[in-house]
C-alpha positions as CSV (number, residue, x, y, z in Angstrom):
1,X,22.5,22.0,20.7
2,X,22.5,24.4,23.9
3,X,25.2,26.0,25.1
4,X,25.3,27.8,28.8
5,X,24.2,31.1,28.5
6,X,23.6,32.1,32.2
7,X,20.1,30.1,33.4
8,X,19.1,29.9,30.3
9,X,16.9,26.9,30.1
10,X,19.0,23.9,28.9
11,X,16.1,22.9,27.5
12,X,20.1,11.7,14.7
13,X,24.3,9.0,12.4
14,X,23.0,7.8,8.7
15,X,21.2,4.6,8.6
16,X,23.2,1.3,8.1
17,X,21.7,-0.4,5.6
18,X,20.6,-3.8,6.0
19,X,18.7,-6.9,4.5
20,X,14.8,-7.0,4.5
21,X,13.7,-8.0,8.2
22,X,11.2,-10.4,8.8
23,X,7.9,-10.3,9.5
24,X,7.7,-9.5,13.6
25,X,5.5,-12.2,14.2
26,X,7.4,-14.7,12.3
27,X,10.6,-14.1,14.6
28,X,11.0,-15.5,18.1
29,X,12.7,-12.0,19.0
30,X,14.7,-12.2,22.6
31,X,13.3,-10.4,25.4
32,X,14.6,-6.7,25.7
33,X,15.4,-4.9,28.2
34,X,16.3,-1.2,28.9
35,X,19.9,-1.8,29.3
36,X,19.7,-2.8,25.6
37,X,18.6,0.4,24.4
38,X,20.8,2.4,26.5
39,X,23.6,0.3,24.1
40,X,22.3,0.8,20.9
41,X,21.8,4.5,22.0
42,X,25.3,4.7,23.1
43,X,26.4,3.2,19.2
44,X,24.4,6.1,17.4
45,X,25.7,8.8,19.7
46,X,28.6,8.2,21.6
47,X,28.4,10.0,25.5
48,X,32.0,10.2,24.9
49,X,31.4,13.3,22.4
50,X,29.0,14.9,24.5
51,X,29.6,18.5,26.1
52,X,31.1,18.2,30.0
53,X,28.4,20.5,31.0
54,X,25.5,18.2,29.6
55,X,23.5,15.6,31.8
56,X,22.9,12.9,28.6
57,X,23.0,9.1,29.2
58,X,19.8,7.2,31.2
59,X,18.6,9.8,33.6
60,X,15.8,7.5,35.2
61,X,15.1,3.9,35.2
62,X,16.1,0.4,35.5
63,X,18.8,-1.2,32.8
64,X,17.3,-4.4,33.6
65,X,13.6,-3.5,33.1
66,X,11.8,-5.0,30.2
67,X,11.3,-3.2,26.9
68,X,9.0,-3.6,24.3
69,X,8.2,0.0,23.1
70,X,9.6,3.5,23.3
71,X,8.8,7.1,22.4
72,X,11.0,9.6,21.1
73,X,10.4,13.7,21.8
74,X,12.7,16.6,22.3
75,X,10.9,17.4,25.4
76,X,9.7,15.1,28.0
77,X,6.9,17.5,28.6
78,X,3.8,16.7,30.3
79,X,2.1,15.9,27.1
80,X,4.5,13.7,25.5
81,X,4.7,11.8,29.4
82,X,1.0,10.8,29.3
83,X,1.5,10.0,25.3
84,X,3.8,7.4,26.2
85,X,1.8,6.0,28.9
86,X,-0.9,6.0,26.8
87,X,1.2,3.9,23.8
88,X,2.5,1.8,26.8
89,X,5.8,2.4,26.0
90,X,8.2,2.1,29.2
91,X,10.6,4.3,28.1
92,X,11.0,8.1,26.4
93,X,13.8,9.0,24.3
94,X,13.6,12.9,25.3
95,X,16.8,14.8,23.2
96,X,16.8,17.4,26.1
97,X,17.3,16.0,29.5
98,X,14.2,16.3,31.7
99,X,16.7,16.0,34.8
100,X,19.4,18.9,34.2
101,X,20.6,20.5,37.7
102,X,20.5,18.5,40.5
103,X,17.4,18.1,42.0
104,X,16.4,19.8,45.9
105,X,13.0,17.6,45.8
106,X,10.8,15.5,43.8
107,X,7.1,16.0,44.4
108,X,3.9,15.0,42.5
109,X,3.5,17.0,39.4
110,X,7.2,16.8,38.6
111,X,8.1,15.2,35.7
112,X,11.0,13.2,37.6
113,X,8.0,11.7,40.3
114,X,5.4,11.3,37.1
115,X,8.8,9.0,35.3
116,X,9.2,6.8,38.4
117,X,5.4,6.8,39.5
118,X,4.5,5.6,35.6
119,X,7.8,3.2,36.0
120,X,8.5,5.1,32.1
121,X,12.8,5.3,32.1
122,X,14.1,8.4,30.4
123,X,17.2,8.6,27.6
124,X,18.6,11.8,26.4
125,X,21.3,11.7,23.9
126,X,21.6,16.1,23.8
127,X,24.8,17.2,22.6
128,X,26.2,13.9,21.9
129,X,23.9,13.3,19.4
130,X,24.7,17.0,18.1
131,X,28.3,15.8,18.1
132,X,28.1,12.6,16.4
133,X,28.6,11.8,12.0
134,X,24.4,11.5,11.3
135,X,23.2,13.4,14.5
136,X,21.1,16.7,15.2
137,X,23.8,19.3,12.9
138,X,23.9,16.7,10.2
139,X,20.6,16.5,9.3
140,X,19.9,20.1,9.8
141,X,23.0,20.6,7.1
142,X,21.3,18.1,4.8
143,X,18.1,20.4,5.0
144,X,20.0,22.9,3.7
145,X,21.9,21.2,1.3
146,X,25.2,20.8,2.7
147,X,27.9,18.7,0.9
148,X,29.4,15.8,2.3
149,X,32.6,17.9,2.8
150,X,30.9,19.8,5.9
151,X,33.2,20.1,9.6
152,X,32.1,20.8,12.7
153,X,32.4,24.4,13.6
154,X,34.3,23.4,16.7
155,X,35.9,20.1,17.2
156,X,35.0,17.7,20.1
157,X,37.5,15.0,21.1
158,X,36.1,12.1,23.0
159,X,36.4,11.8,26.5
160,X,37.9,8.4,28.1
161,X,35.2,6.6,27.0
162,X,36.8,3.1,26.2
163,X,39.4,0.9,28.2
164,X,41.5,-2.2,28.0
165,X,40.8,-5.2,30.1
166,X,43.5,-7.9,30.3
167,X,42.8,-11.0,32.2
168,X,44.4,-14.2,32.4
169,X,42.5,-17.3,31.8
170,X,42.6,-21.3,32.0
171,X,42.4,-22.7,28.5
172,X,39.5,-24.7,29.4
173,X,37.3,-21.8,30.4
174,X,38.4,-19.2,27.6
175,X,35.4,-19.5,25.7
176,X,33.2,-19.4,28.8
177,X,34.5,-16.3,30.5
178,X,34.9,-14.5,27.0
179,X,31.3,-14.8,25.9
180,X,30.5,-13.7,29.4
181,X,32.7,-10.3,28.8
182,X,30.9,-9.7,25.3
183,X,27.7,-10.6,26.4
184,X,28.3,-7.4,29.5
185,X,29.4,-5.4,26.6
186,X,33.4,-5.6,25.8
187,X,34.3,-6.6,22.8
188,X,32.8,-4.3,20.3
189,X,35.2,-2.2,17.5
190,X,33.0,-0.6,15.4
191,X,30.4,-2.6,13.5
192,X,32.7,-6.0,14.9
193,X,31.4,-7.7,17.9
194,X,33.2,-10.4,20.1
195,X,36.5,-8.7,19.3
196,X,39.9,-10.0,21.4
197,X,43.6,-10.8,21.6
198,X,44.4,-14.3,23.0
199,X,47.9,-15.4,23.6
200,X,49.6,-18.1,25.5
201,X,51.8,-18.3,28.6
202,X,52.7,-19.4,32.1
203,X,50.8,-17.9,35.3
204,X,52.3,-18.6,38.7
205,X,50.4,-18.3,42.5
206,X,51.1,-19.4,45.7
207,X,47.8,-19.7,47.3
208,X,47.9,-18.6,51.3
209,X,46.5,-20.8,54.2
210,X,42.9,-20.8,53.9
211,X,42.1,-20.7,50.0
212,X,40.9,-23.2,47.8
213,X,42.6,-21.9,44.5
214,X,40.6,-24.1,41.3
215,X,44.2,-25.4,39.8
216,X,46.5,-26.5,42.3
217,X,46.8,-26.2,45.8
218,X,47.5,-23.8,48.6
219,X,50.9,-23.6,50.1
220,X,52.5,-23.9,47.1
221,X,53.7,-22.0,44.1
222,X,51.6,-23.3,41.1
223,X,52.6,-22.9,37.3
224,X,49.3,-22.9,35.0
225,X,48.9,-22.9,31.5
226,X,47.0,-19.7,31.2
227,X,45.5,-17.4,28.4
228,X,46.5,-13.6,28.5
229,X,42.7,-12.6,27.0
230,X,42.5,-8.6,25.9
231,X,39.2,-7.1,24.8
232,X,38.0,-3.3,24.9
233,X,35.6,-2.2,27.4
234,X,33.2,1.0,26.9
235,X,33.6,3.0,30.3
236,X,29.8,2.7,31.0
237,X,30.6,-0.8,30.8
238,X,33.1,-1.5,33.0
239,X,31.0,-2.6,36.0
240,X,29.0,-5.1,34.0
241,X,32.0,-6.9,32.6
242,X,34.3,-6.6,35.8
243,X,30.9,-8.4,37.7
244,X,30.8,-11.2,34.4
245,X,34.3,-11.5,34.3
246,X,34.3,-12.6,38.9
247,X,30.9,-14.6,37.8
248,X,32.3,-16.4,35.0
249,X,36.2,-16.5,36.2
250,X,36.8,-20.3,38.0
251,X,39.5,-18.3,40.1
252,X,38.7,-16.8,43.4
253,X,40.7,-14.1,42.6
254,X,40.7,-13.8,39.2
255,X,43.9,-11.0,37.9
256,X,42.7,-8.5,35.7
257,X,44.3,-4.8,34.4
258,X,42.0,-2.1,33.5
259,X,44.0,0.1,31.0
260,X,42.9,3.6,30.2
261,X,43.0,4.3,26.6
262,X,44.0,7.5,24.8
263,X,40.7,8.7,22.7
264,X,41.1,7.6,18.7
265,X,41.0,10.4,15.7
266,X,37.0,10.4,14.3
267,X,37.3,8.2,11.0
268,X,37.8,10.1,7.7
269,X,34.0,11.4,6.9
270,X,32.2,11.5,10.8
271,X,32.7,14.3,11.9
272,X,32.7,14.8,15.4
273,X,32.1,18.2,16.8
274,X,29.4,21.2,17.9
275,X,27.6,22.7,14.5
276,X,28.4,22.3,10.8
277,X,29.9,24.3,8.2
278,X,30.7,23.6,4.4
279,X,30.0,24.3,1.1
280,X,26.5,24.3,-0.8
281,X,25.8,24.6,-4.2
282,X,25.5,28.5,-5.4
283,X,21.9,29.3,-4.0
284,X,20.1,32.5,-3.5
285,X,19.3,33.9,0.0
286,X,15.3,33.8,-0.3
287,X,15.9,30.3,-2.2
288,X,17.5,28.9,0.8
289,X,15.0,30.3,3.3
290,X,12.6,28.7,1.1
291,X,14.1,25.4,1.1
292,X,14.6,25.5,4.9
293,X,10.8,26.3,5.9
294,X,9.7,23.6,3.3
295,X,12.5,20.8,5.0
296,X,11.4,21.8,8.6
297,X,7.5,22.4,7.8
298,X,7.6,25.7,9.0
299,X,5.5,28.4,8.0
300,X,8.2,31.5,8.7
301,X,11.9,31.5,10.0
302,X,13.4,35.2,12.0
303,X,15.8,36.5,9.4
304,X,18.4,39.7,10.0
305,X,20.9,40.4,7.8
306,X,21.0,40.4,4.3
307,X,17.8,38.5,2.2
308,X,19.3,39.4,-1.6
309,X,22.5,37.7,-3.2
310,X,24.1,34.2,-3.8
311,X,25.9,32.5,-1.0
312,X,28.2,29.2,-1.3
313,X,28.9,28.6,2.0
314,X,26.5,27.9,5.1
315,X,27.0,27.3,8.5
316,X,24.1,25.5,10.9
317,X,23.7,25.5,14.9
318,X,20.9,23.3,15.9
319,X,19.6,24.4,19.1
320,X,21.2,27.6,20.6
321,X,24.1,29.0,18.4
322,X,25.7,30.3,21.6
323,X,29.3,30.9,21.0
324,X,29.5,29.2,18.0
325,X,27.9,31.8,15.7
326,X,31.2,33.9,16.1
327,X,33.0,30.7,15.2
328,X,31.4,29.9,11.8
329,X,32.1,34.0,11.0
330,X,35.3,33.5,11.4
331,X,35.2,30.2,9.5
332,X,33.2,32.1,6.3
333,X,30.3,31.6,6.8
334,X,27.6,33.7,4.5
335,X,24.4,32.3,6.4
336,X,24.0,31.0,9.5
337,X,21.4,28.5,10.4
338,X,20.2,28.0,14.3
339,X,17.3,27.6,16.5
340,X,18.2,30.5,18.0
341,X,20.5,33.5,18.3
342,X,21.0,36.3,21.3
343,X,19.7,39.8,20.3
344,X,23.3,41.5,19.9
345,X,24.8,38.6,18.0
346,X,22.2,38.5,15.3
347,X,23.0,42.9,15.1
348,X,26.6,41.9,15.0
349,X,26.4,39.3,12.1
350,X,23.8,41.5,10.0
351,X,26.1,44.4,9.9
352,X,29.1,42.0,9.0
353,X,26.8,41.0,6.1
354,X,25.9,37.9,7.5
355,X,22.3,36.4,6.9
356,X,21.2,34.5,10.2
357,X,18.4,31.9,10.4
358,X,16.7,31.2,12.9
359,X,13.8,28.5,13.5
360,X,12.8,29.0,17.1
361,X,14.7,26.3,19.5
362,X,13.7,23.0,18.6
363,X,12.5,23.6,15.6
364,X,16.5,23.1,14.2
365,X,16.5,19.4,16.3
366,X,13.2,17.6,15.9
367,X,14.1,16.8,12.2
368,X,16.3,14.7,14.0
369,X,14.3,12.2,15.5
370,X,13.0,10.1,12.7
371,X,16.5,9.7,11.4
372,X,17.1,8.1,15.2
373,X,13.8,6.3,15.2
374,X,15.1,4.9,11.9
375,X,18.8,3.4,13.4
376,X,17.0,1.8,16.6
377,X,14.2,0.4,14.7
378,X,17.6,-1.3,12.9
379,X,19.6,-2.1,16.0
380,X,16.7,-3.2,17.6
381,X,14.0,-5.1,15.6
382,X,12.0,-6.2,18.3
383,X,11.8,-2.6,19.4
384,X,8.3,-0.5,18.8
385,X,9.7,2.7,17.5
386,X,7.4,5.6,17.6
387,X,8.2,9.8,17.2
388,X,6.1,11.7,19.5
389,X,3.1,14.0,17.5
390,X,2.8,16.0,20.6
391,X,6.3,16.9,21.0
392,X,6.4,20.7,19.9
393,X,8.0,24.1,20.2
394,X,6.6,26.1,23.2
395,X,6.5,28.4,20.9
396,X,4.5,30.1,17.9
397,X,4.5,32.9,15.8
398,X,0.7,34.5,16.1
């Protein structure tokens, strides 16, 4: 996780467990296409929960270009570009977005005119992914052992990120206009798909001069037997399913109300929120540094504060702890866990006995990604999954 710290550069939900798949060559899989990783991206980390000042979501790219492969990085550096190419993948997962202020040109070199040169869309999930039950903070709280108990150290609440769509339909196209909705992406509630309200009732028109309404006729007030259909829609979606529900609708001018819907409470157990903080079993200082380095492979971590005692409670920041360091202080934290802390905070938190942590940037979020490569690889069968082995810090310690 970043947060804004002047121009600082701004530089995955547990695995659903399912039955055995087959054999990829035994299974006539369905053409994919972009748009269909964009959903199942959307599933494991929700935009909704991402920070306001983040640029997350498909940055480059054509939904309705076909997929077969895809790479996943924390940066979409130049390395990890021509890896891709190289795999033929046409599309990067890249945590941090390549494209984060708005862009005064694009010239050859860049990495926005090498994505639409090599046709190679770009996804980056940031901090909704930090947000999310399973995402960046989780598993970097699992590396340290965390319980299950953990919280975010600061709450996020979802932004309007799902709506209502009532329409009214002829009986004898329900089922024709409401597969079309699901199949633009309304419908889904949770792990349910194809989810809607039906009920019965009366719709009147009076068609003027010059329509050809599909029951009836004009200049006069019709009474049709109608179907008031609800079903959710997620906000990305909205111009998809309006555009299916006019395609699909025999009306000219089929009614519809787009309802904007309050965000739900997280369920019991998915946290939603910046950070982590909770409760680990009674563990030394140097035996937590220890299980850290051997969890994130790394040969040393920057530690200040205290390195002696036995701390219960631990607090973890992937990314840039930012603001939230003072947060999980307040919250009682003993250790502090982030890719990276500011100079005078670290001096602050030492001499308030706090032991901070820190991994270099993305050394806190690239344990991540196989966790992620793990829930697309389910969502999407068909989908060759691969985590980048050039992907790496900028940094080293010499």
């Amino acid at each position: 996780m970043d947060t804004r710290e002047g121009d600082a550069p701004v530089t995955v939900e547990r695995a659903r467990s399912r039955a055995p798949l087959p054999a990829r060559d035994a299974v006539p899989w369905p053409a994919m296409k972009i748009a269909d990783l964009v959903r199942a991206l959307d599933e494991a980390a929700p935009l909704a929960y991402a920070e306001d000042w983040d640029n997350v979501g498909l940055l480059a790219g054509d939904p309705g270009a076909a997929l077969t492969r895809v790479l996943l990085a924390i940066d979409c550096t130049g390395d990890v570009l021509d890896e891709a190419a190289r795999s033929g993948c046409e599309a990067i997962v890249a945590y941090h977005p390549p494209i984060f202020r708005p862009l005064t040109r694009v010239i050859h070199g860049s990495i926005a005119y090498e994505l639409v040169r090599r046709n190679i869309a770009v996804y980056s999930p940031h901090t909704a992914l930090d947000a999310t039950a399973g995402g960046t903070n989780d598993v970097l709280a699992d590396a340290v052992g965390m319980t299950a108990t953990r919280a975010p150290i600061r709450a996020t609440a979802a932004k309007d990120a799902t709506l209502k769509l009532v329409t009214f339909v002829p009986r004898d196209a329900l089922e024709r206009v409401s597969e079309a909705l699901f199949e633009a992406g309304a419908g889904k509630i949770g792990d349910y798909r194809s989810c809607s309200f039906r009920s019965s009732g009366t719709g009147t028109f009076f068609g003027e001069e010059g329509t050809h309404p599909a029951v009836g006729s004009a200049l006069r007030l019709e009474a049709v037997d109608e179907v008031r259909l609800e079903t959710v829609v997620p906000t990305a979606r909205v111009g998809d399913v309006v555009r299916a529900l006019r395609a699909s609708h025999p009306y000219e001018e089929p009614a519809f109300d787009l309802v904007r819907l309050a965000p739900a409470p997280a369920r019991d157990g998915e946290p939603r929120g910046m950070g982590r903080i909770g409760e680990v079993s009674p563990i030394e200082r140097t035996a937590l540094v220890a299980r850290l380095k051997e969890r994130l492979a790394l040969r040393h971590l920057l530690v200040a504060g205290p390195t002696d005692g036995t701390v219960t409670r631990v607090a973890v920041c992937a990314g840039a702890a930012g603001d939230l360091l003072d947060a999980a202080m307040k919250q009682g934290a003993q250790v502090v866990v982030a890719g990276e802390v500011r100079h005078h905070d670290a001096l602050r938190a030492a001499e308030s006995g706090v032991t901070v942590l820190a991994t270099l940037h993305s050394n806190s979020e690239r344990i991540a990604l196989p966790p992620l490569a793990a829930r697309l690889r389910a969502a999407l069968p068909a989908l060759d999954v691969t985590v980048s082995r050039l992907d790496r810090d900028p940094f080293a310690i010499g």
